[in-house]
C-alpha positions in Angstrom: -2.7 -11.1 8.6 -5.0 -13.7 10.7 -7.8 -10.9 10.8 -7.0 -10.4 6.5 -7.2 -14.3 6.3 -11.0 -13.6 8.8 -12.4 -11.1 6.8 -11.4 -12.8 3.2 -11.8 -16.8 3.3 -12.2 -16.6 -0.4 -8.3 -14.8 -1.1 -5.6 -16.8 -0.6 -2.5 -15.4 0.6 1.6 -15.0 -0.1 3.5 -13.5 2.9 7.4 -12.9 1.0 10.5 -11.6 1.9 13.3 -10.8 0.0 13.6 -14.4 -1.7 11.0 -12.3 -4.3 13.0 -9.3 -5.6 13.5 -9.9 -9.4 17.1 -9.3 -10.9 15.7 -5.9 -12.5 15.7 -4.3 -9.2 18.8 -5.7 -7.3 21.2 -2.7 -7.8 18.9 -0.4 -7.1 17.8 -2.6 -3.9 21.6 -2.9 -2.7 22.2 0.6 -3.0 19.0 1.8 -0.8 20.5 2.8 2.7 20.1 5.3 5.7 16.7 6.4 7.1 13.2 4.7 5.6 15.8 1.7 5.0 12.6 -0.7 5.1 10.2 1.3 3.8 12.1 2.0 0.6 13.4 -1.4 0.0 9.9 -2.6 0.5 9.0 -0.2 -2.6 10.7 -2.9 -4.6 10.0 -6.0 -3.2 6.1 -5.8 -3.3 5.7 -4.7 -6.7 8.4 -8.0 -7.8 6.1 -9.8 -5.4 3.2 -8.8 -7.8 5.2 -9.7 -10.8 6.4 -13.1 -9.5 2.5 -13.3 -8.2 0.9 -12.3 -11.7 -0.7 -9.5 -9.8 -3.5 -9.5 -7.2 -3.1 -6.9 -3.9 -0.5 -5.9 -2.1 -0.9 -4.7 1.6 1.6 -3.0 3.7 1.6 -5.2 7.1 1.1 -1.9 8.8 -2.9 -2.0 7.8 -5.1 -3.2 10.2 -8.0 -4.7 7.9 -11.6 -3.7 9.3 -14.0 -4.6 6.1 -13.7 -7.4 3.7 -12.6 -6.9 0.4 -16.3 -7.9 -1.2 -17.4 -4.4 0.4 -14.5 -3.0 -1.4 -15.3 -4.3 -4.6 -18.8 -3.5 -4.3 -18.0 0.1 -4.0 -15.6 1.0 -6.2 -17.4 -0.3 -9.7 -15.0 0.4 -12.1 -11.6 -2.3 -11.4 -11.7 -2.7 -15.1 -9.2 0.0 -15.4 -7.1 -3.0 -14.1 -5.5 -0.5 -11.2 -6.2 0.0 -7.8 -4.6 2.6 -5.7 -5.0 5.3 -2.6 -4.8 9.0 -1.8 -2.7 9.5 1.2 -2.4 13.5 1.9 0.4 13.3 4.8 3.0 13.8 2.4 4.2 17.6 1.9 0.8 19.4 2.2 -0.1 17.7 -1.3 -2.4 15.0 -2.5 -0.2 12.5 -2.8 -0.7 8.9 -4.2 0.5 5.9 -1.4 1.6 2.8 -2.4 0.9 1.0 0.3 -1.9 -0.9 -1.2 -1.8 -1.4 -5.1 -4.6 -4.2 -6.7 -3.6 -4.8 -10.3 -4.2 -7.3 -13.1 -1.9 -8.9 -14.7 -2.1 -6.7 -17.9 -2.7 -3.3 -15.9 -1.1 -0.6 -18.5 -0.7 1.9 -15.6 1.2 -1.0 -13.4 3.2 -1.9 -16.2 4.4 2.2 -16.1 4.7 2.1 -13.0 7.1 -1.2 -13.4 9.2 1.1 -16.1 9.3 3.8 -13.7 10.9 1.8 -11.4 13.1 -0.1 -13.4 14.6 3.3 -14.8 14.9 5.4 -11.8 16.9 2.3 -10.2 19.4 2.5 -12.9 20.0 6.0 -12.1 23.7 7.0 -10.5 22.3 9.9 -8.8 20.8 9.2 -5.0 17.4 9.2 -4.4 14.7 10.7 -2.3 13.6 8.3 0.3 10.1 8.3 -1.3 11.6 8.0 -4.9 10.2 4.2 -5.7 7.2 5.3 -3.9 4.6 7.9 -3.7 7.3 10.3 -5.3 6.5 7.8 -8.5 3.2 7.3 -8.2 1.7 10.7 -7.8 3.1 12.2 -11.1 2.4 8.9 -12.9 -1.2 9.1 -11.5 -1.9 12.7 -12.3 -0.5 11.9 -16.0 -2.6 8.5 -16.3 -5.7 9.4 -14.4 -7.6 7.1 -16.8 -5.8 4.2 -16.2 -6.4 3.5 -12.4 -9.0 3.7 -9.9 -8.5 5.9 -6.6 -9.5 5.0 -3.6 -10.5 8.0 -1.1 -8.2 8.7 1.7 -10.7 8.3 4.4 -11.7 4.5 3.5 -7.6 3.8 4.2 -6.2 6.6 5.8 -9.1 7.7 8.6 -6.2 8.8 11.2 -3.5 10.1 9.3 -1.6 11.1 12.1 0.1 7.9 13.6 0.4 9.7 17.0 -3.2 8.8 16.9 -3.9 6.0 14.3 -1.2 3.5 16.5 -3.1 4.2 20.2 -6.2 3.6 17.6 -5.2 0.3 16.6 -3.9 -0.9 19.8 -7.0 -0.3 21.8 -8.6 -2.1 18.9 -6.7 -4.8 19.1 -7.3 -5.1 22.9 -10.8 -5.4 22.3 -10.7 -8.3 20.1 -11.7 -6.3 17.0 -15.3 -5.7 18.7 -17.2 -3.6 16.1 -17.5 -1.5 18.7 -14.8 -0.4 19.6 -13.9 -0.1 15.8 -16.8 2.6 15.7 -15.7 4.5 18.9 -12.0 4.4 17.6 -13.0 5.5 13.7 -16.6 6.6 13.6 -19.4 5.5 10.8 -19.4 4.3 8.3 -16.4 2.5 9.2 -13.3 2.8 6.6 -12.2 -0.5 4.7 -8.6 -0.7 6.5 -6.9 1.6 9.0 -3.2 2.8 8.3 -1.3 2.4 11.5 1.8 4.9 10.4 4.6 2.1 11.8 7.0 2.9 9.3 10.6 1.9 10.5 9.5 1.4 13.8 9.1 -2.3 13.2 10.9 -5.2 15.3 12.3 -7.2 12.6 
């Protein structure tokens, strides 16, 4: 978060917790247990947070940033589709949308399908799969709405898909005060926008 904070002096910043789930999402939220507990819960809290927020970016906490966003912006051209999201091809052998960062605007029609999505598959009786809320949403809602968001290419965000090596990655990084480079000897050039560390539960809460 400090090096987000670095990198982006013109963002400013909402770290949340669960004070930001809206009521829409609470009995689906309560009924969310066993493995990916966090992870699946987290589904619904960032995109209330966006809601409560009227949009901007979401980050999972598990990306380590290594460009700023300006570079991002610069690159992909075409944010007027009001929709930001990322490839993430770790997920049953298939090109799979993540939600792990989502950029919207407030009137965003694919994030307000996505919204729906959500809102109806939590009123559903029936248990879910863990990634239900997640990329098990977003990938049929991307291939379906293609036009309505922008994709951002798995190797700017997900460079070491593997976590086996993306956490070593990150923590030898990290030991080397974000030197450039070591960010080059850890992820080659040109250098992706974030790196995906893969913590999923394995968080000290």
């Amino acid at each position: 978060m400090a090096r987000f904070r670095e990198l982006n002096p013109e963002f400013g910043f909402h770290l949340h917790g669960e004070e930001v789930l809206l009521h829409a999402f609470r009995y689906a939220y309560k009924r969310i247990e066993g493995p990916h507990l966090y992870a699946r819960r987290s589904d619904l809290l960032r995109v209330s947070a966006m809601l409560r927020y009227g949009g901007g970016w979401y980050f999972d906490c598990d990306f380590l940033p290594i460009r700023p966003m300006r570079e991002l912006y610069a690159a992909y051209t075409n944010f007027p589709r009001g929709c930001f999201v990322t490839h993430c091809d770790y997920l049953r052998g298939r090109p799979w949308i993540a939600n792990g960062i989502i950029g919207t605007a407030p009137d965003s029609p694919f994030f307000a399908l996505y919204v729906a999505g959500l809102v109806y598959r939590g009123d559903c009786e029936r248990d879910l799969r863990w990634d239900s809320y997640g990329p098990g949403l977003m990938t049929p809602l991307v291939e379906q709405y293609s036009s309505l968001v922008h994709i951002g290419e798995l190797d700017g965000f997900y460079r070491l898909t593997d976590r086996k090596d993306a956490m070593p990655a990150y923590r030898r990084i990290a030991a080397d005060n974000y030197s450039h480079a070591s960010m080059v000897r850890e992820l080659g050039e040109p250098l992706p926008y974030m790196l995906h560390q893969g913590m999923q539960d394995q968080v000290d809460l």
